[in-house]
MIVEXDO-776582 format. One record per residue: x, y, z of N, C-alpha, C in turn; chain; residue number from 1. Coordinates in steps of 0.02 Angstrom, whole numbers, plus 50000, padded with zeros to 5 digits. Each point is the difference from the previous one (the first is absolute). Example, Ala and Ser with C-alpha at 12.3 -4.5 7.8 and 13.67 -1.06 7.14 Angstrom:
2
[atom [50660; 49716; 50390]; [49955; 50059; 50000]; [50045; 50060; 50000]; 'A'; 1]
[atom [49982; 50053; 49964]; [50042; 50059; 50003]; [49961; 50055; 50037]; 'A'; 2]
! end
This chain:
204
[atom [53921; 50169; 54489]; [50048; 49968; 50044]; [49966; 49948; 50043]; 'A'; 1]
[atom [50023; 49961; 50019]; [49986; 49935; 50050]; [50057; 49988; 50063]; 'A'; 2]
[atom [49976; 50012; 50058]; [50033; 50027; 50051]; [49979; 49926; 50046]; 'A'; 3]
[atom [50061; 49971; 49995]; [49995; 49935; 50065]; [50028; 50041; 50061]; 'A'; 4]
[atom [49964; 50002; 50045]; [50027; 50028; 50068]; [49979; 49963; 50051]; 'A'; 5]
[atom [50068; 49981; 50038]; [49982; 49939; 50059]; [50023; 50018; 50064]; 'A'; 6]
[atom [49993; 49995; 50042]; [50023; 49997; 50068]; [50065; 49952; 50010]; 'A'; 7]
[atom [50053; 50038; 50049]; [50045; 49961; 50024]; [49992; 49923; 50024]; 'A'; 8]
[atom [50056; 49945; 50013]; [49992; 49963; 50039]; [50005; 49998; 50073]; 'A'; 9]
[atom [49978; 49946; 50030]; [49962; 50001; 50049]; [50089; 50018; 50053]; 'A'; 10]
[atom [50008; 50057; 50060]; [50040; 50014; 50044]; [49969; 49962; 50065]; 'A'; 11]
[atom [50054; 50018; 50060]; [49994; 49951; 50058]; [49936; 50067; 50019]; 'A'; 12]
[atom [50019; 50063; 50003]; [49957; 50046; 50021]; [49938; 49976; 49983]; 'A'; 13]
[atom [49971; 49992; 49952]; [49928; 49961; 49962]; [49985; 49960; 50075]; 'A'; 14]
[atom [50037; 49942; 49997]; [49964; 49953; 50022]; [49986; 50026; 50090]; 'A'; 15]
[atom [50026; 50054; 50023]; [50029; 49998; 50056]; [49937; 50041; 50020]; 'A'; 16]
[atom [49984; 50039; 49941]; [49946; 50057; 50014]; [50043; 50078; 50027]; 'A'; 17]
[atom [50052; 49985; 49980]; [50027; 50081; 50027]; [49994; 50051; 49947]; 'A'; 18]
[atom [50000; 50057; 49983]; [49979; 50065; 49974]; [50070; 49992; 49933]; 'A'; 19]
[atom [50005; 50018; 49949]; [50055; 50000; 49955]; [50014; 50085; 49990]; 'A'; 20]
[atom [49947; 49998; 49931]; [50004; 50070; 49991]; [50072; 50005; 49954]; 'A'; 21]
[atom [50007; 50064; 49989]; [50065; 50024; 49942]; [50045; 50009; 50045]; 'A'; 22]
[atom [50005; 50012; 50057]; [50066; 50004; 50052]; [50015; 49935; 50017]; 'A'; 23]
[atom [49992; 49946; 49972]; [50003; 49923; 50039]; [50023; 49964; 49911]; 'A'; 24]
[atom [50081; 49974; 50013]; [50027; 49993; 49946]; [50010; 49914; 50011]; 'A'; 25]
[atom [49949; 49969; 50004]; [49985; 49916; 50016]; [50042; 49963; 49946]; 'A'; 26]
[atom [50021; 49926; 50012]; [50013; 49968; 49939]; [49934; 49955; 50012]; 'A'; 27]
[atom [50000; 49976; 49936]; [49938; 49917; 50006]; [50020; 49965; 50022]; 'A'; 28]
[atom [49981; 49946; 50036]; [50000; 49956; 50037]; [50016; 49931; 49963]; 'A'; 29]
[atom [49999; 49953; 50015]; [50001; 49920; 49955]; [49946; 50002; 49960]; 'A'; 30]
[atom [49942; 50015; 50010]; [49929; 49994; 49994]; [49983; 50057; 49940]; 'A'; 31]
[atom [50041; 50046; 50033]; [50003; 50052; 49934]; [50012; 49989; 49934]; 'A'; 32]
[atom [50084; 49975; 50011]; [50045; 49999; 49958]; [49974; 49934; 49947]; 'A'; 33]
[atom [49950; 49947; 50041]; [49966; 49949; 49959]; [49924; 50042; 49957]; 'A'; 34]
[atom [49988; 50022; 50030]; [49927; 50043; 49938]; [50030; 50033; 49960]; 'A'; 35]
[atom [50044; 50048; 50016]; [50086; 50023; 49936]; [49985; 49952; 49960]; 'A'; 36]
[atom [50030; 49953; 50001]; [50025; 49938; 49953]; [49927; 49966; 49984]; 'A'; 37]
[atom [49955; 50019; 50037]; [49932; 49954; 49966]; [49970; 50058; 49954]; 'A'; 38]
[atom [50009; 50044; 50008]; [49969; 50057; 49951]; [50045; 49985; 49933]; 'A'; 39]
[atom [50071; 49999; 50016]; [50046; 50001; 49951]; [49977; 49948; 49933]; 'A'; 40]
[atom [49979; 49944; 50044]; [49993; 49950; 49960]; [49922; 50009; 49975]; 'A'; 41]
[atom [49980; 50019; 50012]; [49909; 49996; 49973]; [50013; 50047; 49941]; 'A'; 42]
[atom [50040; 50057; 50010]; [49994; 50052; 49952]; [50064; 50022; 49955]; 'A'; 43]
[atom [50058; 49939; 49998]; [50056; 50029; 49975]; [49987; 49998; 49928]; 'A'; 44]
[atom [49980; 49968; 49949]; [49970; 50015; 49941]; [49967; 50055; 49990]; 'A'; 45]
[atom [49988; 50041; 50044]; [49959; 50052; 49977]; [50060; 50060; 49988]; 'A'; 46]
[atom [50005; 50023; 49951]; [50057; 50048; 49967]; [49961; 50074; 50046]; 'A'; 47]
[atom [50061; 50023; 50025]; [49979; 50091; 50011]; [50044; 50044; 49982]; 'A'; 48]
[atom [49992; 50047; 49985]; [50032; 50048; 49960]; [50030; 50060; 50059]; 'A'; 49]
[atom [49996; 49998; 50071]; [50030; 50042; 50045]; [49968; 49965; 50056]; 'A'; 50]
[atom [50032; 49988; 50059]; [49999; 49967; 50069]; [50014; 50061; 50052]; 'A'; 51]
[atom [49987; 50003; 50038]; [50001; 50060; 50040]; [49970; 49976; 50087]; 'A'; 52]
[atom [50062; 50020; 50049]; [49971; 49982; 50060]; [50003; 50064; 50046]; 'A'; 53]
[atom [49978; 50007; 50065]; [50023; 50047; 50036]; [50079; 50014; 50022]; 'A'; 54]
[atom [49999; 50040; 50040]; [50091; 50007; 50027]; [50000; 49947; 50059]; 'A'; 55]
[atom [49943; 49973; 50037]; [50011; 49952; 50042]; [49999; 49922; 49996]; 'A'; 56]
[atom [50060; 49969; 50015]; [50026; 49925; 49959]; [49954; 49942; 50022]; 'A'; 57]
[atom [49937; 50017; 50053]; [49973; 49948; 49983]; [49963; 49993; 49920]; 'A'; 58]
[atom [49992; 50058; 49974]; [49963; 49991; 49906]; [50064; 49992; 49967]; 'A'; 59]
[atom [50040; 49996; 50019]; [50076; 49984; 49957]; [50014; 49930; 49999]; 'A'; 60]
[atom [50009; 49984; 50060]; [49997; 49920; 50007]; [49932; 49977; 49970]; 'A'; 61]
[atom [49944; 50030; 50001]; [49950; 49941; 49971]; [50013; 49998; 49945]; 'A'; 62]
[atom [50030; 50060; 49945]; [50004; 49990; 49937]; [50074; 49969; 49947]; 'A'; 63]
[atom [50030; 49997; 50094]; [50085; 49975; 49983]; [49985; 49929; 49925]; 'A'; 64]
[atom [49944; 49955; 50008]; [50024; 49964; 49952]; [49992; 49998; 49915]; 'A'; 65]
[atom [49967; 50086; 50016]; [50013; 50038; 49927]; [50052; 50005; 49988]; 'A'; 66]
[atom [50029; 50057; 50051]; [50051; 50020; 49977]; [50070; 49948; 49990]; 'A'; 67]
[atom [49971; 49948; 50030]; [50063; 49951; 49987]; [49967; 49953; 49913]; 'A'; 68]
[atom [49963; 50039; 49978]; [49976; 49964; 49925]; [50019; 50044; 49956]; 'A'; 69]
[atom [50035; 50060; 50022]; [49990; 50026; 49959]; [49982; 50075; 49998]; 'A'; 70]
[atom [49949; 50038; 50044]; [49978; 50037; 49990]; [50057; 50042; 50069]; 'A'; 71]
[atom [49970; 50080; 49982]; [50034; 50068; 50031]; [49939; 50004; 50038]; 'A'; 72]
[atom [50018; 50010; 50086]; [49929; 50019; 50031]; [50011; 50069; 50015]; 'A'; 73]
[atom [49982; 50059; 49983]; [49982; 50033; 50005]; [49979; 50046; 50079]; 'A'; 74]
[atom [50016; 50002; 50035]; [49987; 50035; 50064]; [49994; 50070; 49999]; 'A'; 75]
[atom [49932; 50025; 50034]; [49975; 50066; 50009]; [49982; 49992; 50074]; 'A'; 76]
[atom [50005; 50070; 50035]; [49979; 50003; 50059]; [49910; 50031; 49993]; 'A'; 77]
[atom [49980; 50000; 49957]; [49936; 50011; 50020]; [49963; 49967; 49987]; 'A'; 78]
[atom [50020; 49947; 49987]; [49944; 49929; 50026]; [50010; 49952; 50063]; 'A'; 79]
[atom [50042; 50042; 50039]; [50003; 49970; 50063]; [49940; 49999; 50045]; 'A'; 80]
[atom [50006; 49965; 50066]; [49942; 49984; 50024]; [49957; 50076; 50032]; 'A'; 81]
[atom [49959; 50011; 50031]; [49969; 50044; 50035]; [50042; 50022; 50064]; 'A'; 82]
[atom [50001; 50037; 50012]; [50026; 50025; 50069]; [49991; 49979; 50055]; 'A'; 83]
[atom [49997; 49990; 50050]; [49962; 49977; 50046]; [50037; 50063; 50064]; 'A'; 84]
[atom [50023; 49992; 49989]; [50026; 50056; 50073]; [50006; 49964; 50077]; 'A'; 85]
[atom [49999; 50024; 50045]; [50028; 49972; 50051]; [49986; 49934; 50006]; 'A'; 86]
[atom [49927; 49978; 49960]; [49985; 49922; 50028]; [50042; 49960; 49957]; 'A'; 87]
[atom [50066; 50012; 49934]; [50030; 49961; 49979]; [50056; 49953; 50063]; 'A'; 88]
[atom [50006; 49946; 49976]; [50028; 49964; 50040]; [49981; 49963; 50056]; 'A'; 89]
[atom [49937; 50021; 50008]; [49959; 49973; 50082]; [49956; 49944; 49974]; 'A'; 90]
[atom [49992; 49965; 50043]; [49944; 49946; 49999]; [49937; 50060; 50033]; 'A'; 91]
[atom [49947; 49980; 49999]; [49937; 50012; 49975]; [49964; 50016; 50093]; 'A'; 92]
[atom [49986; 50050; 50016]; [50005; 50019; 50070]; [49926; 50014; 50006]; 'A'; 93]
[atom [49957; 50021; 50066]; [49935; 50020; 49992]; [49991; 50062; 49955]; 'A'; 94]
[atom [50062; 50038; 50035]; [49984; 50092; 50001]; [50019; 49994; 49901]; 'A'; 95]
[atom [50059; 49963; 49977]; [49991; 49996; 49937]; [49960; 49991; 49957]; 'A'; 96]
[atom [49926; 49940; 50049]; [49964; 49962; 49946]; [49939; 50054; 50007]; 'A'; 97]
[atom [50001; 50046; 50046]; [49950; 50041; 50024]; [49996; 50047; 49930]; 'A'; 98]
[atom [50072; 50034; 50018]; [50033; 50056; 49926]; [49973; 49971; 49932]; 'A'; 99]
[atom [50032; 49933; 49991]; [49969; 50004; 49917]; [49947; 49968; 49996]; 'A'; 100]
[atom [49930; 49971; 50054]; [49942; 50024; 49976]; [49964; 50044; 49996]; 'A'; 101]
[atom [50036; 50082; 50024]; [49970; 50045; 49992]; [50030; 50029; 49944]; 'A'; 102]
[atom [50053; 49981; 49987]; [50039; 50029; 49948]; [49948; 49979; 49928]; 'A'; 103]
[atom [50011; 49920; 50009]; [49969; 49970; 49940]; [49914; 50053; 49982]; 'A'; 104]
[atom [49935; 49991; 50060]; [49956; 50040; 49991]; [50002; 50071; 49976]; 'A'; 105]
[atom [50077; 50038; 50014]; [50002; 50070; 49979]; [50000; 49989; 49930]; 'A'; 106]
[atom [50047; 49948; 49966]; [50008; 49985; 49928]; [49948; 49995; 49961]; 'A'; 107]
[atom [49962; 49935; 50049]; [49935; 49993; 49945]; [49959; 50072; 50008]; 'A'; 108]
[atom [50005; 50044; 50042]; [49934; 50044; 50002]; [50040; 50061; 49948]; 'A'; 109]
[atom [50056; 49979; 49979]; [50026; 50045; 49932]; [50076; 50043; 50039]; 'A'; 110]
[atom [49993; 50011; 50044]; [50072; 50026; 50030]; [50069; 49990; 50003]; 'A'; 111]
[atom [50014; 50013; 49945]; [50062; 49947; 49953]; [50067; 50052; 50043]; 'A'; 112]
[atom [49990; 50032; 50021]; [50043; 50046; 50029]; [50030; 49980; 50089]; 'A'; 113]
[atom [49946; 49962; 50009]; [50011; 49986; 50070]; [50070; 49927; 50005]; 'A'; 114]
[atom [50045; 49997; 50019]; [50034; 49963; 50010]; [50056; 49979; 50082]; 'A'; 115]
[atom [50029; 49946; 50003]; [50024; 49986; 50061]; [50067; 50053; 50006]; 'A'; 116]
[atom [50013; 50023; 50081]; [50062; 50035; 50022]; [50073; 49984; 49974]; 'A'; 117]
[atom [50032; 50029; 49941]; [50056; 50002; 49955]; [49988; 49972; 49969]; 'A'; 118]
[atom [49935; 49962; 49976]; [50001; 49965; 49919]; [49982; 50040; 49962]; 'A'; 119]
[atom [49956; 49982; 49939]; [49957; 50022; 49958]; [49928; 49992; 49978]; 'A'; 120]
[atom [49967; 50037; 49981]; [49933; 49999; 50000]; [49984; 49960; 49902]; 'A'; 121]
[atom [49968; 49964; 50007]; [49977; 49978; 49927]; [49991; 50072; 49933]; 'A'; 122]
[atom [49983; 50061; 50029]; [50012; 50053; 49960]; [50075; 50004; 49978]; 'A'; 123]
[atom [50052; 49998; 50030]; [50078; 50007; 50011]; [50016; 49939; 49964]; 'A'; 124]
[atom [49972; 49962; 50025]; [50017; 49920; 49954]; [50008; 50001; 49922]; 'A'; 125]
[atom [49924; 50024; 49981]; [49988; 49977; 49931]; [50027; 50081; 49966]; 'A'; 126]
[atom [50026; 50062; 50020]; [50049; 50048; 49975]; [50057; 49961; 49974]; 'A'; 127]
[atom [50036; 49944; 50037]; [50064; 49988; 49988]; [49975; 49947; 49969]; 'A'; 128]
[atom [49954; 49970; 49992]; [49995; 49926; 49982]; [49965; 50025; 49920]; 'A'; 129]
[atom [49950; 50041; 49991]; [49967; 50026; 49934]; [50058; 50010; 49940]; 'A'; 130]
[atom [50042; 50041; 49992]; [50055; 50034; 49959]; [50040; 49898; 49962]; 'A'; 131]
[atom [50028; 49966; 50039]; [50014; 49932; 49975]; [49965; 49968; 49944]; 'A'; 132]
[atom [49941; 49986; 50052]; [49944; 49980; 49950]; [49977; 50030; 49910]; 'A'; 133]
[atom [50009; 50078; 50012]; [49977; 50042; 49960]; [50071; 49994; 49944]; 'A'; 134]
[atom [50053; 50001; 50020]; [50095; 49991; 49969]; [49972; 49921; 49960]; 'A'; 135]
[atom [49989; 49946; 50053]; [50006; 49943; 49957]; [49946; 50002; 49962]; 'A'; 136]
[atom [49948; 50009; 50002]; [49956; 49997; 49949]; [50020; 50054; 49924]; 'A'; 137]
[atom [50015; 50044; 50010]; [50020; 50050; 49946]; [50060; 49962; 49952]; 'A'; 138]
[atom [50052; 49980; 50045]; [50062; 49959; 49944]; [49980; 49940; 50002]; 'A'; 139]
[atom [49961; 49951; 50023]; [49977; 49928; 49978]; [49944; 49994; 49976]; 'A'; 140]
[atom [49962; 50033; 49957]; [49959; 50012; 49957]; [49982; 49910; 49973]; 'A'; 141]
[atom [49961; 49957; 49998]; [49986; 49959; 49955]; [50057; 49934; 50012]; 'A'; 142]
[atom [50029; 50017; 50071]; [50044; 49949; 50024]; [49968; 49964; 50072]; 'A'; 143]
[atom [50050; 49942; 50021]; [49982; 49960; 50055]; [50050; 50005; 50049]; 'A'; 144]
[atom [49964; 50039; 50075]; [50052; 50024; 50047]; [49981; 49961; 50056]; 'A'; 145]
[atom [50082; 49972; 50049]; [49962; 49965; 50044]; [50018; 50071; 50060]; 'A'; 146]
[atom [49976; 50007; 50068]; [50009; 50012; 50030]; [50015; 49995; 50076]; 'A'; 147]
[atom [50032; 49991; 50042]; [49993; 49967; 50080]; [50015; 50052; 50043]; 'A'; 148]
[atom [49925; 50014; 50034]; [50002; 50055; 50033]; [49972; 49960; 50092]; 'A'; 149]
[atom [49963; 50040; 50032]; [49971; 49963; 50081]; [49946; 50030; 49994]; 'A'; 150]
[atom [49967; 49975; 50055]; [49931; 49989; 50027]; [49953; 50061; 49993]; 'A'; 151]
[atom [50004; 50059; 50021]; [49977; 50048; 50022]; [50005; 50053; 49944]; 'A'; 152]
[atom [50041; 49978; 49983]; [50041; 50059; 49921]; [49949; 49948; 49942]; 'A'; 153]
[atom [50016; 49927; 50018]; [49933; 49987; 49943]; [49952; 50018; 49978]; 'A'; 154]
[atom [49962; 50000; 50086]; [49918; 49995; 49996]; [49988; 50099; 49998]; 'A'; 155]
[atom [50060; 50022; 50010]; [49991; 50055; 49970]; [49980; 50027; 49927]; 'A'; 156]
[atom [50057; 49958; 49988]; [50006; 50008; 49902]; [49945; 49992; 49978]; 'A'; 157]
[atom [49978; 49940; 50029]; [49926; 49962; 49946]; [49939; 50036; 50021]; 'A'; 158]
[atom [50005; 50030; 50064]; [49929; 50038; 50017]; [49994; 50051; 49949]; 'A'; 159]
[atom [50071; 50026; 49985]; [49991; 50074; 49973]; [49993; 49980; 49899]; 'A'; 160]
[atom [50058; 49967; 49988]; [49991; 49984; 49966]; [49947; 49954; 49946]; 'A'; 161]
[atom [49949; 49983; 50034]; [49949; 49955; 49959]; [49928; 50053; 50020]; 'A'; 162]
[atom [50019; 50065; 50035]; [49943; 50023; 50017]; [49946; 50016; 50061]; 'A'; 163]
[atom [50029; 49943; 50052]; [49984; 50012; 50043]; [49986; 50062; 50051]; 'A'; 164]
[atom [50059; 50019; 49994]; [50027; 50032; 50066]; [50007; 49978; 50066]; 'A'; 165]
[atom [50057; 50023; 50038]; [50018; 49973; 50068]; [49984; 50003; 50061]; 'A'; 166]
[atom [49912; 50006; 49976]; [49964; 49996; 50051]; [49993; 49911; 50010]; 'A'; 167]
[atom [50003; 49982; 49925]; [49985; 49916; 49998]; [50049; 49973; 49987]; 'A'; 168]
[atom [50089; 50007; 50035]; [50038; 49966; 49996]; [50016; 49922; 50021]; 'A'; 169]
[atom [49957; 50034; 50071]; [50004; 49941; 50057]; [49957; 49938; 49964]; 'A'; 170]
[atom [49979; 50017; 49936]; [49963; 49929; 49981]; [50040; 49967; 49932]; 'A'; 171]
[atom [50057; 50008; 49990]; [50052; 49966; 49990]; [50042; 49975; 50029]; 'A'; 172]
[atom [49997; 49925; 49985]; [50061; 49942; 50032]; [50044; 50027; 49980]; 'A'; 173]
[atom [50063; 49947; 50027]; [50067; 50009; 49993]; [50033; 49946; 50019]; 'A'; 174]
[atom [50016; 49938; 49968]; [50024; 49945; 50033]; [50062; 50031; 49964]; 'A'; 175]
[atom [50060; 49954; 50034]; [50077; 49997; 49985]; [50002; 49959; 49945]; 'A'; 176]
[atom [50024; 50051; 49955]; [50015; 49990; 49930]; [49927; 49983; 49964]; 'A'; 177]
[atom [49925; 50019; 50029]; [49953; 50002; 49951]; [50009; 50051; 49953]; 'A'; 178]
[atom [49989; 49993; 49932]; [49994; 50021; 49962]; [49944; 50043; 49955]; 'A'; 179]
[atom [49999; 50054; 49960]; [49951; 50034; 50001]; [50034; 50034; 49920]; 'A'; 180]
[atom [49954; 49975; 49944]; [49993; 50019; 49932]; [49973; 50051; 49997]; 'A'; 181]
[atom [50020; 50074; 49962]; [49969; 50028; 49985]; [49999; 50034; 49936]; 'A'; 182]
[atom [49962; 50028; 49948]; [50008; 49997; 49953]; [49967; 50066; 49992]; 'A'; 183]
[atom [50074; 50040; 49944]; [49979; 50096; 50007]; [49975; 49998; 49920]; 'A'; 184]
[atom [49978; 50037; 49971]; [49961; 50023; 49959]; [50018; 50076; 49984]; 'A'; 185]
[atom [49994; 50008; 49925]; [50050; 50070; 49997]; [49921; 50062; 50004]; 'A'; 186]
[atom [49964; 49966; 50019]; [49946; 50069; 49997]; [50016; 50002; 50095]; 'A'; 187]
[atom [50047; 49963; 50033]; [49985; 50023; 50081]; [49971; 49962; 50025]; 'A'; 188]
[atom [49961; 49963; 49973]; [49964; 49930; 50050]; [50052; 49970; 50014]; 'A'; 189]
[atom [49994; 49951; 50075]; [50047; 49949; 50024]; [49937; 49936; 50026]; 'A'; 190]
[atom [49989; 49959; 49977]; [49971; 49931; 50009]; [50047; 49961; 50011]; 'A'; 191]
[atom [49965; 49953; 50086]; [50024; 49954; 50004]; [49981; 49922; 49986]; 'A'; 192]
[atom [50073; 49974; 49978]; [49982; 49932; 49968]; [50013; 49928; 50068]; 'A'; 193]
[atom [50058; 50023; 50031]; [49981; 49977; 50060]; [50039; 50027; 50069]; 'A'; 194]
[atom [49967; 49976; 50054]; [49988; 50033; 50072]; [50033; 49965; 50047]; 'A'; 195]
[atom [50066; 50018; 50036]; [50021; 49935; 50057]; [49989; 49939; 49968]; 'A'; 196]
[atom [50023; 49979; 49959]; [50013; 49952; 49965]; [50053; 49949; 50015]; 'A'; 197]
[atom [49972; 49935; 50036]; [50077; 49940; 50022]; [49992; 49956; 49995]; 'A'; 198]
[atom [49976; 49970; 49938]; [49989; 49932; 49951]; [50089; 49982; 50006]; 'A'; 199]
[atom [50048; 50020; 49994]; [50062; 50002; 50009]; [50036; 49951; 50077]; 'A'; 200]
[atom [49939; 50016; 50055]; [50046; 49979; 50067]; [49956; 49948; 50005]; 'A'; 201]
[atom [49980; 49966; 49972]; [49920; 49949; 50000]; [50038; 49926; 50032]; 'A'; 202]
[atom [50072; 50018; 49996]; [50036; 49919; 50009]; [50051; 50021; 50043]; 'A'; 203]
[atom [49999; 50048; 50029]; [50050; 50019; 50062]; [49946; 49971; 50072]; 'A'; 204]
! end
């Protein structure tokens, strides 16, 4: 299988610096809705055999000008974004920025369990986020899937998925609507072909 998985377009939240998270149901912005349409166009020749976004419409709208070609998008709730818990919705405070650099150090030192007050912890994450992954790969066997998922649920995927682990998430980008090839292998390997990838917004 060959798994295009991209990040939403760009929301006002983005630019604003406020917290999103899976409780924060944003649309894209102008700016968005133009990398939408610049992705669209870099890559509409490329045939996929299942499209699939989260339940939240900013990955709906980025992939709206599939589905206006043609294609069924597909929506699952467990490729929605990460949790964030109380800091969803807030712009970016001391006592917040305090929390997730200790949060972030608990991660890297392996404490996948530790997470913010009513969100979820990256252990909780990749439970709901693993089972998808594992579904589409089993029925798209030897096919080309695109996917539009967010930020945090990405650099999740790809830590776990290429091997890492999510101690080394934080060293995956995530631009709006970068793009990220990956390519499964039926012995279980997943190699990537490419990483935050936006040869696509080069003229925005």
């Amino acid at each position: 299988m060959l798994l295009y998985l991209i990040r939403h377009g760009q929301t006002d939240y983005n630019i604003q610096g406020i917290v999103q998270g899976g409780g924060i149901d944003s649309d894209l912005n102008a700016k968005g809705r133009a990398q939408a349409e610049a992705f669209y166009a870099h890559y509409h020749q490329t045939r996929f055999d299942a499209v699939y976004v989260s339940s939240l419409k900013r990955t709906y709208q980025t992939l709206a000008p599939w589905e206006e070609s043609g294609y069924q998008l597909q929506a699952d709730p467990a490729i929605d974004e990460f949790r964030w818990g109380w800091m969803e919705g807030k712009k970016p405070t001391p006592e917040m920025n305090e929390e997730f650099t200790q949060l972030k150090a608990d991660w890297a030192a392996g404490q996948f369990h530790r997470k913010i007050r009513g969100g979820e912890s990256p252990e909780e994450a990749w439970n709901r986020i693993q089972p998808f992954f594992e579904r589409v790969a089993k029925a798209h066997q030897g096919q080309r899937i695109l996917v539009c998922s967010h930020g945090r649920t990405s650099r999740i995927v790809l830590s776990q998925l290429l091997g890492y682990g999510m101690d080394q998430m934080s060293k995956f980008s995530h631009s709006n609507t970068g793009l990220n090839v990956l390519r499964f292998y039926p012995n279980g390997k997943v190699q990537a072909e490419k990483i935050n990838d936006v040869t696509h917004l080069e003229k925005l």
